[in-house]
N, C-alpha and C positions, 0 to 999 in steps of 0.2 A: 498590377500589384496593389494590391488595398495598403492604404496609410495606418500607421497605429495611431490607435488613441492616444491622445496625449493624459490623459487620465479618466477613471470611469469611477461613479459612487459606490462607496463601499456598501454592504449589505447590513451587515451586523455590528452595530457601534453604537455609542448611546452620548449626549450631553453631561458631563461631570458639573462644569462650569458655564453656561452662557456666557454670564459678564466675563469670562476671563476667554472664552473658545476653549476648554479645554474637553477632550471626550474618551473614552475608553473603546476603544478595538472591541469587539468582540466575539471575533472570528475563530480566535484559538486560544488555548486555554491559559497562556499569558496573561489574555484581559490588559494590555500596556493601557495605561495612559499617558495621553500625549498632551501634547503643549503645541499652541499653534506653529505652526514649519517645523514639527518635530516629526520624525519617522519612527515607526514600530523596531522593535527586538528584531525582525523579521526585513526588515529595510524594504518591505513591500506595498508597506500601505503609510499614509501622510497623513495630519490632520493640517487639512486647508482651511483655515479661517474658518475653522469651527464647526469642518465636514471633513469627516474621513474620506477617504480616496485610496484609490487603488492603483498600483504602480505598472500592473503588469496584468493588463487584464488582454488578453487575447494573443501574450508577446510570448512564442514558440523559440525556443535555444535549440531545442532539439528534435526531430521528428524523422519517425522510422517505423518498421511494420515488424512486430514482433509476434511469435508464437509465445499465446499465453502460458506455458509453461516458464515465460522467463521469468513472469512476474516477481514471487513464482506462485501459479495457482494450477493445484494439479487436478481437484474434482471439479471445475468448472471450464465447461466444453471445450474438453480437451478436445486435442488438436485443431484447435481454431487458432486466428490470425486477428488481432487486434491495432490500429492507430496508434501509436505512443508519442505523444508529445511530453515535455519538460518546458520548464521555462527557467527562474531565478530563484534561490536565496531559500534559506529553512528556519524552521522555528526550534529547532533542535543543531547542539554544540558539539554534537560527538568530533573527535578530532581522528577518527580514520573512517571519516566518510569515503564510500566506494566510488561516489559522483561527485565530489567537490567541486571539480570544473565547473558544475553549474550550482551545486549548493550551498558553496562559501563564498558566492559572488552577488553581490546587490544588482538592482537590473543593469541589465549592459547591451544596449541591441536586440538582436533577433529578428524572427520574422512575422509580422502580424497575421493571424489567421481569424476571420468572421466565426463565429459558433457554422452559419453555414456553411461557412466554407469548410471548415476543419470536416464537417461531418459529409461533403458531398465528399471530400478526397477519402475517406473512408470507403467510401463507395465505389468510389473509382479503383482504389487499390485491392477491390474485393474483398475487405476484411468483415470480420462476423461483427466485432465490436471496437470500442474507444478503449482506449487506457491511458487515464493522466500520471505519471511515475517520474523518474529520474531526481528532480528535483522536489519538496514536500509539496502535493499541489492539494493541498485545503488553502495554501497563499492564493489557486488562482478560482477562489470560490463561485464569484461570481461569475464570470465564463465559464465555470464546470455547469453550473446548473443550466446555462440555456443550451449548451452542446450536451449534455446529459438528454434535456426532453427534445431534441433533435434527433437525438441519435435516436430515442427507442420511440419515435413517431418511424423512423425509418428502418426498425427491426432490429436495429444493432444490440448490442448489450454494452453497459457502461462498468466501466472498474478505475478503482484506485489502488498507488500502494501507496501505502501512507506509514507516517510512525504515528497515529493515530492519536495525536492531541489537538484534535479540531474542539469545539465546544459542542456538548449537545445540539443545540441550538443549529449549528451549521450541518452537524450529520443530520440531522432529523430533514434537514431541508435539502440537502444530496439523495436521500432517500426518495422523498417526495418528486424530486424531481427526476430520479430513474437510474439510480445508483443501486448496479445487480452485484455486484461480489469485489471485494477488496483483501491486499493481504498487509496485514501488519505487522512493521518491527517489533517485535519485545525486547529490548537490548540487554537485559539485565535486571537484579533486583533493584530495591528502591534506591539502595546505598551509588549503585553501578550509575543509573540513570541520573540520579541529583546528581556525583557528582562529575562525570564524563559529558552528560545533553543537556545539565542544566533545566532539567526538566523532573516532570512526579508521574513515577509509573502509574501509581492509581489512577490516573485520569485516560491512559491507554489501556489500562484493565478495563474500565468504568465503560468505555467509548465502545470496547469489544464486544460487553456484555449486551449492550445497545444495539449496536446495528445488528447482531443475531435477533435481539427480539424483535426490530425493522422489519428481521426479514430476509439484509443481504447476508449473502452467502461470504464465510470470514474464513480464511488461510493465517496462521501466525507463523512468521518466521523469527528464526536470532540467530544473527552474526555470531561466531563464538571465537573467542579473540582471546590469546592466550597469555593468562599474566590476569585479565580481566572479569571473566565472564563462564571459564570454565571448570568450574571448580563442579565438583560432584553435586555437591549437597546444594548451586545454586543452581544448579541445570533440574537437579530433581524439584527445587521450588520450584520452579518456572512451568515445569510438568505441573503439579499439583495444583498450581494455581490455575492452569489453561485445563485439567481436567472438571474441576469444579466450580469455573466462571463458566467456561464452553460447551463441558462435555466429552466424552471419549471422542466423538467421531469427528471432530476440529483438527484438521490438519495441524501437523506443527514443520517446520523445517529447519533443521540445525543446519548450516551452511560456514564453509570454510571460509575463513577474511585470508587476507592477504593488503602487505602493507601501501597503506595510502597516506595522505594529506599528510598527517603530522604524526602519524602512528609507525613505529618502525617493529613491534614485535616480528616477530618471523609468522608464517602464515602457519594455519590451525594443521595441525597434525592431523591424518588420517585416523591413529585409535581415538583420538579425542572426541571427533565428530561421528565414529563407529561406538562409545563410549555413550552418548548423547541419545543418540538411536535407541539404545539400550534400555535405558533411563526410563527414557518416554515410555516405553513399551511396557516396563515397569511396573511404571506409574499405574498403565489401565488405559494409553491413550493408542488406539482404533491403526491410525495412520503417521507416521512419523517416516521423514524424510530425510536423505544424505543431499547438499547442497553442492555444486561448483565441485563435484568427483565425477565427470561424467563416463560412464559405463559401470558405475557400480552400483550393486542389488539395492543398494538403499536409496537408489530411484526410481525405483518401479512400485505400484499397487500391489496391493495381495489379498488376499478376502480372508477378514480376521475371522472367519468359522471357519473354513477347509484349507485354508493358504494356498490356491491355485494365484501363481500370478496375473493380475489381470489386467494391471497395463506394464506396458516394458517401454522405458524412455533411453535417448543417449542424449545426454543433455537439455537441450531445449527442447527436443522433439521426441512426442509420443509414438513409438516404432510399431508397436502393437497393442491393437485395443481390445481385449475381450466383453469386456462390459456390458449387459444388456442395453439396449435403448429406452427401457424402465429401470434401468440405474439397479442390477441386482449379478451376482456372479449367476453363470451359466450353469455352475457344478453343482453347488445346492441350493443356490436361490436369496441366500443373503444379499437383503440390502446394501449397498455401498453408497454410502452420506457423497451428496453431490448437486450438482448443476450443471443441467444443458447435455447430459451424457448425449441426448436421444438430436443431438443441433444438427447432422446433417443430414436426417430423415426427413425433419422438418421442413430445412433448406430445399 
């Protein structure tokens, strides 16, 4: 068993103060600064005598093989099998986090995995790609980027979920380094996000628009949590806004919460999230998805020119694929927005 690191240099951070050691993070869109022996928002990174450091670089809490559909990413190679590691702590305050166990907790343990390493067990478990998730892993940047360009030396494809408040500056460089498709939280409007995550939606907006022009391939999802988040008119913003930052053909996925951490509402009603659906669709948006209902129509594909359905899921798993391997329905020919449809031709 490989030893963990006892700390590794942060990537992105800058000098505030010399004479004083003091420097600003600049990993996510926080930008903290810190004071020497003082810890980030995030309790994942340190300023050591006048050097950021990284708390949890390589240190795995969690590690499983999941179908990319749990992400949830549904036009990128489906039914493929991805790596999922987590590790610690987030940069966002929501208080009915679905994974608390691991994202309201500063580093605590785990297991150390090498970028190599993580990416030969990839290999060994058969999977097509990595996925960093559970936990916000723009914290674990610096080990994403070397097991990123491991991975797609080795064919794999790399993904995040993220709630996508990394800084430019850090996406631009997950990119570079071989970051294929990601799905983001939107949790709400600006009012929701400041005050529930303590956070500025614009910078998850900003971030989306981004890695589209990158390149990778963007899923949005939102928890829709009742009392909070599900009001008409803020679901139809949230359409509006993902129509005209992304586009029609951006997935969206409206997805039932259920109570966690510190959250007791009662979980999302089925018309609410059949409501949502609705919305999107509305709006003009291509693809719009029913979340954590599994067996019902609002998770499956359909081809927005003839509606023949063209994938049929039950939960996590893609049951039936009709899809061309050039990504078009078979009926008339339309294109269907995506990635990797054609992965196990290739394979």
């Amino acid at each position: 068993m490989e030893e963990k690191h006892p700390e590794h240099p942060a990537l992105l951070w800058r000098s505030v103060s010399s004479a004083r050691k003091v420097v600003r993070c600049l990993n996510c869109a926080r930008r903290c600064v810190l004071q020497p022996d003082e810890v980030g928002w995030c309790r994942t990174r340190q300023n050591r005598d006048g050097t950021l450091v990284t708390l949890t670089y390589g240190v795995v809490s969690s590690l499983s093989v999941n179908p990319i559909e749990k992400k949830p990413l549904y036009h990128f190679y489906p039914g493929s099998v991805a790596l999922t590691s987590g590790s610690w702590s987030c940069n966002f305050a929501c208080p009915w986090c679905q994974n608390w166990g691991l994202s309201k907790r500063p580093p605590d343990g785990g297991r150390f995995f090498s970028p190599a390493r993580f990416v030969a067990e990839a290999i060994n478990r058969r999977c097509q790609g990595v996925s960093l998730s559970l936990n916000e892993p723009t914290l674990s940047l610096e080990w994403a980027l070397e097991v990123f360009r491991l991975a797609r030396q080795a064919g794999l494809y790399n993904t995040f979920v993220t709630n996508g408040y990394m800084t430019p500056m850090a996406l631009e460089r997950l990119k570079e380094a071989g970051l294929d498709g990601m799905n983001v939280d939107v949790k709400g409007n600006e009012e929701v996000v400041r005050t529930y995550c303590d956070a500025d939606v614009k910078m998850v907006w900003h971030n989306l628009r981004l890695a589209q022009e990158l390149g990778i391939w963007v899923e949005v999802t939102t928890l829709i949590i009742p009392g909070v988040n599900d009001d008409a008119g803020m679901l139809a913003g949230i359409a509006h806004t993902l129509l005209d930052r992304l586009g029609p053909h951006t997935p969206w996925h409206v997805t039932g919460y259920r109570p966690a951490y510190r959250f007791t509402a009662p979980e999302t009603p089925l018309r609410t999230l059949e409501t949502a659906r609705a919305i999107g669709r509305q709006v003009g948006l291509r693809y719009v998805y029913i979340g954590n209902v599994p067996g019902h129509f609002g998770e499956n594909t359909y081809c927005p020119q003839c509606g023949r359905m063209l994938v049929q899921r039950w939960g996590l798993v893609s049951v039936i694929n009709h899809v061309t391997d050039d990504g078009r329905c078979p009926e008339c020919g339309e294109l269907i927005s995506g990635k990797g449809w054609d992965w196990r031709k290739r394979q």
